[in-house]
N, C-alpha and C positions, 0 to 999 in steps of 0.2 A: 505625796503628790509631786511630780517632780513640775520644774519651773522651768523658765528658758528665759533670757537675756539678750540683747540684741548682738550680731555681731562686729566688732568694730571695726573694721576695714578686710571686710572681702577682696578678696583680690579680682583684676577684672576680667581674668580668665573664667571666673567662677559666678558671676554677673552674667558675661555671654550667654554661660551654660544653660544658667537659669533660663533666661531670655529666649533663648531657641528652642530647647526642650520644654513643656509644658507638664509632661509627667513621667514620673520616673520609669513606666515600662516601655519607654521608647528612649531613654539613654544610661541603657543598663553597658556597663563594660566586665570582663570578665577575666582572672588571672587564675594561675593552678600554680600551688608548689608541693614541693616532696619535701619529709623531714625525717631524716635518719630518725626512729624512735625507738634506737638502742637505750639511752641514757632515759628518757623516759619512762617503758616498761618497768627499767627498775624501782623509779622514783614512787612510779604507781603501787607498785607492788609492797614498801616501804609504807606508804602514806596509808593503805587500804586496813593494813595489820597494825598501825598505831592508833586509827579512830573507827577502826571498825565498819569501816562503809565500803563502797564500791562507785568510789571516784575510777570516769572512763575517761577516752579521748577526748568526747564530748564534752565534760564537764573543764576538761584541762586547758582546750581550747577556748569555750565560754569565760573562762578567767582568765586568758590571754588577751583575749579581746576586752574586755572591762577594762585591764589595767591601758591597753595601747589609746582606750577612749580618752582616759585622762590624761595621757601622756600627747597625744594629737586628737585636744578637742574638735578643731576642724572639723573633723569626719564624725563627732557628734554634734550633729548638727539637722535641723528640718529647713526648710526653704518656703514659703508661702508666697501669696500677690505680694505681701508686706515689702520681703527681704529677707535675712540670713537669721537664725535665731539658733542659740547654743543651747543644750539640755546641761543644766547643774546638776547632773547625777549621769554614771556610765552603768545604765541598767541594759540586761542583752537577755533576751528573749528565748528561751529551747522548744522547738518545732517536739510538741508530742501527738504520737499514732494513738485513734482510738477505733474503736470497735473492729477490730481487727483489722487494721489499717487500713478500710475502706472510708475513714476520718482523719483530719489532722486538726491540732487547737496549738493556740502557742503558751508560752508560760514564762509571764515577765518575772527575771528575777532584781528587784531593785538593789541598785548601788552594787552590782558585782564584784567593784574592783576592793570593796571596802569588807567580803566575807571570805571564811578561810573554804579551801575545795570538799571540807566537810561539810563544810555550813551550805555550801550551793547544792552539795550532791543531798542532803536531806530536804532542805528548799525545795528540791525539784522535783525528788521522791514522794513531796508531801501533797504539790499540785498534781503532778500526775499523777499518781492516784485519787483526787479529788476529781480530777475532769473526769477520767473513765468511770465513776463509780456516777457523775453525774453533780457530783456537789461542789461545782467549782462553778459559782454565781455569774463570772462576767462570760464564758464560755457554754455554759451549760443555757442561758437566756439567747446568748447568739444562734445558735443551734436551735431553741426553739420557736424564734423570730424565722429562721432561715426553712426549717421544714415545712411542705405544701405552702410556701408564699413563690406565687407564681414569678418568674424572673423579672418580667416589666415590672412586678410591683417592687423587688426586690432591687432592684436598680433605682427607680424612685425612694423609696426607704434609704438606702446607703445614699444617697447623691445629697438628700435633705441634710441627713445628721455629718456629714461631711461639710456640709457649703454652713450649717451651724455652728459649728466646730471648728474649723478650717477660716473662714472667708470671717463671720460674725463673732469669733473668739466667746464661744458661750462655753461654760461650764454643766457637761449634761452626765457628769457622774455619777448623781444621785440618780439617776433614770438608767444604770448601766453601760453607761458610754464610756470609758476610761480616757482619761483627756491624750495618755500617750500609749497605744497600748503595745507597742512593739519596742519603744526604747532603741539605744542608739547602735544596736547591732543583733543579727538573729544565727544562732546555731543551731544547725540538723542533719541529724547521722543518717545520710542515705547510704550509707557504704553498709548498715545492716541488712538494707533490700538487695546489697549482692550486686549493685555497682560498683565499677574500677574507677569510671569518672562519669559524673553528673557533676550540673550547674545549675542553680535556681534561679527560678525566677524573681524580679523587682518587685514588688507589691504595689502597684498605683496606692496614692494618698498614704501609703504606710508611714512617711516621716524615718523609716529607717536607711540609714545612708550601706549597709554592708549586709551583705551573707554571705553565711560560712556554711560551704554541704562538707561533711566530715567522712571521709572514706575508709571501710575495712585497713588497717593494718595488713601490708602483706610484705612477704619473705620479698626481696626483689637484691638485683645487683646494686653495688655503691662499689664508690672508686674511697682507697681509706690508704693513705700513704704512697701513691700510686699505683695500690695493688688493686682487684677488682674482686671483693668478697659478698655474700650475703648478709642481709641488713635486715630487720625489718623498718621498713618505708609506711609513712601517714600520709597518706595523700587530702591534700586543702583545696577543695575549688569554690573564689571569691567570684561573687557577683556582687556589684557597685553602682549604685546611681552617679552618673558623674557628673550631674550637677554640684554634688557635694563632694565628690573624693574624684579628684584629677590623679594624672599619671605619677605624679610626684607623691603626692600625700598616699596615694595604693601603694607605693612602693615602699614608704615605710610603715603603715601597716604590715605588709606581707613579710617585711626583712623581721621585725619584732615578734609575729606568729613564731618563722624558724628560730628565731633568736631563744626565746621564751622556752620552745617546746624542746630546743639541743640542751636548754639549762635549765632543768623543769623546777629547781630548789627555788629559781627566781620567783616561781609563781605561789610563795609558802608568805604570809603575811610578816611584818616584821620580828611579830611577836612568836610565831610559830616556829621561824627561822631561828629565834636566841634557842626556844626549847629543844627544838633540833640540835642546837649545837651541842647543849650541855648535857642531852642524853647520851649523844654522841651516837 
């Protein structure tokens, strides 16, 4: 269950935000970068044929972001009437398509930054497929809370277990409510539906400060010693509540994304990194 802690001196930039904004789909901001994903490809291709999985972009990026949560707690963080509160875990959430993508569900994976890209890409493989098959408990009750309840009633319903949740700090797990259930950042490959650039939307009440939409890989120009060659390019487009991540803190987010994904060895746990070495 993850926990949260008070923050200890917000800054007053960030106080403001709060103050003026009310909910995060009216102070969403938005960034896109490109990441050469020469050096990557290969690493993928490396990683895939030593544990036998099918680590993607997605998954690559989802452990980028885990580790930059701990690395700038800040931006794991929720906001309430309270004040500022830090999540003690950098858990990030994969946006999964069901029934043939006229559904989406999410699928938190706790403590990201602390499993290796095999460990998330079976984690992921394990929900997802539980959700689509139906047997994924906190998704599978949502979905059937949500079909034929008419929207008035469906807005009463969410606005209750919110303002319980939220406002009255109850504990309604046992009843299927997960106390966090999006964690401190969300990744989702729209670049499979065949977008060049998409941007997601904020989630009112989600408590999540970032998303990541994860774009097709495509061939595109890059400048590389001054010369102008063929690359393949990942295109990242961030959407941010910015009550919690100002211009400053996004921008180190975003520079860590590219940091991360031009070194993709970075994102190999310590321990995977020594065996890497000595297998050579």
């Amino acid at each position: 269950m993850t926990g949260f802690s008070r923050m200890p001196d917000p800054a007053p930039v960030r106080s403001f935000a709060a103050a003026i904004w009310r909910a995060p789909d009216n102070a969403a901001v938005h960034a896109m970068i490109d990441v050469d994903y020469t050096a990557a490809a290969d690493f993928l291709a490396r990683c895939n044929a030593r544990n036998g999985v099918k680590v993607t972009p997605t998954h690559l990026v989802g452990r980028a972001m885990a580790l930059l949560l701990r690395e700038f707690p800040e931006g794991n963080a929720k906001v309430d009437w309270r004040g500022f509160w830090l999540r003690e875990s950098a858990d990030v959430s994969f946006v999964v398509s069901t029934e043939n993508g006229r559904n989406l569900a999410q699928a938190k994976i706790d403590a990201t930054d602390k499993l290796t890209l095999a460990e998330i890409e079976r984690q992921l493989r394990g929900r997802a497929t539980a959700i689509r098959n139906g047997d994924d408990g906190q998704n599978a009750a949502f979905a059937r809370r949500m079909r034929g309840t008419p929207l008035w009633l469906a807005r009463l319903l969410i606005g209750a277990t919110l303002f319980a949740t939220r406002r009255l700090g109850l504990n309604l797990t046992r009843h299927g409510v997960p106390r966090d259930p999006w964690g401190g950042a969300v990744v989702t490959a729209v670049g499979t539906l065949g977008y060049e650039t998409a941007f997601t939307t904020t989630i009112p009440k989600s408590d999540c400060a970032m998303y990541v939409a994860v774009m097709a890989v495509r061939e595109m120009p890059w400048i590389v010693d001054g010369a102008v060659v063929p690359r393949p390019v990942l295109r990242l487009c961030c959407t941010a509540d910015h009550r919690m991540i100002d211009g400053h803190l996004g921008s180190q987010y975003l520079a860590g994304l590219k940091r991360y994904l031009s070194a993709p060895e970075t994102l190999l746990t310590a321990e995977e990194a020594e065996k890497w070495s000595a297998e050579g």
